[in-house]
C-alpha positions in Angstrom: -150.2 -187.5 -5.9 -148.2 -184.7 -4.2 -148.8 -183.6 -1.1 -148.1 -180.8 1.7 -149.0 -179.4 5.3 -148.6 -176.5 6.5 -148.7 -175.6 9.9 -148.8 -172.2 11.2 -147.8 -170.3 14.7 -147.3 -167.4 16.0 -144.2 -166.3 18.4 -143.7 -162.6 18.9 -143.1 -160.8 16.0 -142.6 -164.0 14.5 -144.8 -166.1 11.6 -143.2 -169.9 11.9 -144.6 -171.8 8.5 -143.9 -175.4 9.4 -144.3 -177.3 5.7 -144.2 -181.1 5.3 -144.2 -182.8 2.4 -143.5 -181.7 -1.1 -143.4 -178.5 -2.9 -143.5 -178.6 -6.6 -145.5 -177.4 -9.2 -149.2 -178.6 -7.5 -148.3 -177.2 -4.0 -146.3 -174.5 -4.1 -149.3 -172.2 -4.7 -150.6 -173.2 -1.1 -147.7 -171.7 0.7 -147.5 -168.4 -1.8 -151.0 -167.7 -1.0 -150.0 -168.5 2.8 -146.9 -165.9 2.7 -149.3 -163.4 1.1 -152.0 -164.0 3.6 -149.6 -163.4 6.6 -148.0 -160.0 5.0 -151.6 -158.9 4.1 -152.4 -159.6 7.5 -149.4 -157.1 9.0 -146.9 -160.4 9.9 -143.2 -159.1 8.7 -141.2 -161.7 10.2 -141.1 -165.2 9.3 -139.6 -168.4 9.5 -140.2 -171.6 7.1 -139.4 -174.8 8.4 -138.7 -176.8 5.4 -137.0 -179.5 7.5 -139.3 -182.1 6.4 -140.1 -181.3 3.3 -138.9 -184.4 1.0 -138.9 -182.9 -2.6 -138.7 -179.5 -3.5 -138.4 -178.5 -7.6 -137.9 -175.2 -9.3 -141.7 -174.4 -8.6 -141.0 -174.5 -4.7 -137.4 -172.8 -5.0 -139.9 -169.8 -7.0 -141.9 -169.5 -4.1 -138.9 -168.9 -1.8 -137.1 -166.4 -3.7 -140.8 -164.6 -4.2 -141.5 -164.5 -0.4 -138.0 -163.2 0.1 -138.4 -160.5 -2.5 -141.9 -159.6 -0.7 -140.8 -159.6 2.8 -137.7 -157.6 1.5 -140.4 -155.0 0.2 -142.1 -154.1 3.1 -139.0 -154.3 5.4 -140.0 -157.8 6.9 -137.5 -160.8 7.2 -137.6 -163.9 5.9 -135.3 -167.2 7.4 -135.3 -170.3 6.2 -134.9 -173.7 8.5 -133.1 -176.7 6.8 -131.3 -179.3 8.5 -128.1 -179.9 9.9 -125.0 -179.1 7.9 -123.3 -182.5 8.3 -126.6 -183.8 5.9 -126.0 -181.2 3.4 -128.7 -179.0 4.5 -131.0 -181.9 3.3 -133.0 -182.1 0.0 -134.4 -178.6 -0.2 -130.7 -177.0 0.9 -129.3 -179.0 -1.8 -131.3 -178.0 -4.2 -130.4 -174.6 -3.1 -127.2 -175.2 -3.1 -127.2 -176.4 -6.6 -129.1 -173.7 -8.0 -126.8 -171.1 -6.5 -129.5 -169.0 -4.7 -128.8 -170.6 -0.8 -126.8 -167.7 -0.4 -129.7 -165.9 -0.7 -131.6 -166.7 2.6 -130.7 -166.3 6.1 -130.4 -170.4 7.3 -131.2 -171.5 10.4 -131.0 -175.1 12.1 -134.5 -175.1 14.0 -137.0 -172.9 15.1 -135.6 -171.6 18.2 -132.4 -170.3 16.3 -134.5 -168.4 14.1 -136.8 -167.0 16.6 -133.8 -165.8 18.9 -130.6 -164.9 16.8 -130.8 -161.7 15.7 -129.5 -162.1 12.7 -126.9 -164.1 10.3 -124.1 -162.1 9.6 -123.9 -160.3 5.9 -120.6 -162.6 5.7 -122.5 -165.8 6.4 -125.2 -165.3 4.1 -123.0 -164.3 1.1 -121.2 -167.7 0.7 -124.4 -169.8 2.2 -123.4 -170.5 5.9 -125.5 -171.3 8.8 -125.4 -169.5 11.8 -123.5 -170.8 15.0 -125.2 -173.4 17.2 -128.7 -172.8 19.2 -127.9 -170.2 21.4 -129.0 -170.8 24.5 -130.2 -167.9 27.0 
């Protein structure tokens, strides 16, 4: 049986989704319905931690490009957090990868990068890079 968490906290401006587990065709409804419920509820800027989700399929990749296309809508932003570059970006930012629509999200390495860059440059995103290293104030 699959299974997910998802964790939810607020920084600022900021929505952090923290999701564990796996996102396929079972649970990816849970965190749609969670990225609807936070732009229904006025929150325009968030982050999903999908550093420790294990398996994500086409279902999960869906929801991603859908919350994008959302938060694009109604001038929000949307960044994603996958794990280091030297492991590929792990399962989900392979799968990405492999489908050719990594390019499409603004990819950070944790939380605190996400919350306090202020923004991935238009160069990065187009061929799929991370930003630079946790800034540090």
């Amino acid at each position: 049986m699959t299974t997910i968490e998802v964790d939810e906290n607020e920084y600022g401006s900021w929505t952090v989704f923290r999701v564990r587990g796996e996102m396929d065709l079972v649970t990816s409804p849970l965190i749609r319905r969670r990225v609807h419920e936070a732009v229904a509820g006025g929150r325009r800027d968030l982050v999903i931690d999908l550093s420790a989700v294990r398996f994500c399929d086409s279902s999960g990749v869906g929801v991603l490009i859908a919350a994008r296309r959302l938060l694009r809508s109604c001038g929000g932003r949307l960044r994603l957090i996958l794990p280091e570059e030297e492991d590929g970006g792990g399962h989900v930012g392979r799968v990405l990868a492999a489908l050719g629509v990594r390019r499409l999200f603004e990819v950070c390495v944790d939380v605190p990068t996400a919350l306090t860059e202020a923004s991935v440059p238009r160069q990065a995103r187009a061929v799929g890079l991370s930003p630079p290293d946790r800034i540090v104030p």
